[in-house]
C-alpha positions in Angstrom: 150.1 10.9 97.3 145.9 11.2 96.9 145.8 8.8 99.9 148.3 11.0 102.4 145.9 14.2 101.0 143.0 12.6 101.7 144.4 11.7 105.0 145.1 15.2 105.7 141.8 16.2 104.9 139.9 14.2 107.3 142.0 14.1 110.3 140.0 16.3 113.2 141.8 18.6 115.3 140.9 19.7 118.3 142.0 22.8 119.2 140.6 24.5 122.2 140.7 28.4 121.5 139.9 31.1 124.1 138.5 34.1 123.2 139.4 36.3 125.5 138.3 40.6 125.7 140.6 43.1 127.3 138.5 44.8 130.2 139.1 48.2 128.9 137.9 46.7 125.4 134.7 44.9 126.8 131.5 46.5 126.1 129.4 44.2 129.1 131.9 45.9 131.6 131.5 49.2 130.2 127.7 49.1 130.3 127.6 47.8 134.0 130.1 50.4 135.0 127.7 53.3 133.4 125.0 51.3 134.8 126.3 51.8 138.3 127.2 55.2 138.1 123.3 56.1 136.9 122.1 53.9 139.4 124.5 56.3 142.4 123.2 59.1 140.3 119.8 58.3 140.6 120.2 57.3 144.1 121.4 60.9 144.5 119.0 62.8 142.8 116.0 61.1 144.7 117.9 61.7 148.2 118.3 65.3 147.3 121.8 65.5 147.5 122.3 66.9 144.2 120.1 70.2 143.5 119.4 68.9 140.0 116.1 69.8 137.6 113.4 67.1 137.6 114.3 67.5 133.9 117.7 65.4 134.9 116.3 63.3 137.2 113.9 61.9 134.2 117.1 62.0 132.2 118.9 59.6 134.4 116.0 57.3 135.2 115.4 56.9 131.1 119.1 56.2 130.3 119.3 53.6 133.4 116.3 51.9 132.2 117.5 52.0 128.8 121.4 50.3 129.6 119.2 47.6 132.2 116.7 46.6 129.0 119.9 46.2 126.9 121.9 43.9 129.0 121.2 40.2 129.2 120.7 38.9 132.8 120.9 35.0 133.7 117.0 34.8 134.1 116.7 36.4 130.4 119.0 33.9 128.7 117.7 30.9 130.4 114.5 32.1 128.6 115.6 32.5 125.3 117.7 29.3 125.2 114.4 27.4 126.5 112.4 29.2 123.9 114.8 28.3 121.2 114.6 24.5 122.4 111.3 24.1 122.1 111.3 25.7 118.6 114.0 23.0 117.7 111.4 20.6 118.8 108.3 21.3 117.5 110.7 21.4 114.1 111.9 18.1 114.7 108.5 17.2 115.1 107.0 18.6 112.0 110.0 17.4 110.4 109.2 13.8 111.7 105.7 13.6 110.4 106.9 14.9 107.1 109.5 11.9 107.0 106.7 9.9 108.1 104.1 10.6 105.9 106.8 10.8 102.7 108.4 7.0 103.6 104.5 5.9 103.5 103.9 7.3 99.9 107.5 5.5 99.0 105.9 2.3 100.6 102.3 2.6 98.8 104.4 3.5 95.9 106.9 0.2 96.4 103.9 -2.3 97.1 101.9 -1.1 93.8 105.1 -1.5 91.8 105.7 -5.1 93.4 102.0 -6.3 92.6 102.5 -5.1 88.7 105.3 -6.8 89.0 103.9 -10.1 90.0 101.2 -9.7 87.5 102.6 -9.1 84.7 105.1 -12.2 85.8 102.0 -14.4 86.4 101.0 -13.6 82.9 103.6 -14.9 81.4 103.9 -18.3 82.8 
């Protein structure tokens, strides 16, 4: 019985499991859709089709800039992953010369312990 539990608890499964987001539900589509639409807006405004107040043209231009700084492009990710990896890896690195440095004091710490040893062994022959 403990051996079929135990059995149970380290088998893997691999599931694959999709996460999937409705478009009417997905926040990305519903920023570059209001994205566009500020971006035909602002098109407009500076083409003087629409008789609008420079008060709204500023408007338009400061919410457009706003939605572009929010979303993540390709360029933007790449960055941050590469940024993130070579944060990893100076870590690993520090983390390697800790490692390093400890196994020496558990060496210097073995050999001194080893000569006592052999002393105090000597002494009593």
């Amino acid at each position: 019985r403990t051996l079929n539990f135990a059995h149970a608890m380290t088998t893997v499964q691999n599931r694959v499991k999709v996460n999937t987001v409705e478009a009417s539900n997905s926040k990305l589509i519903t920023m570059q859709e209001r994205q566009a639409k500020l971006a035909e807006q602002a098109r407009a405004l500076k083409m003087g089709k629409m008789a609008e107040s420079v008060a709204e043209q500023a408007r338009v231009q400061q919410e457009l800039q706003e939605i572009t700084a929010r979303m993540l492009t390709k360029d933007q990710v790449t960055n941050l992953l590469d940024k993130v990896a070579k944060e990893n890896a100076l870590k690993c690195e520090e983390m390697k010369g800790l490692m390093e440095s400890e196994v020496a004091k558990v060496r210097e710490s073995h050999a001194s312990y080893v000569k006592k040893l052999q002393s105090s062994h000597q002494e009593y022959q």
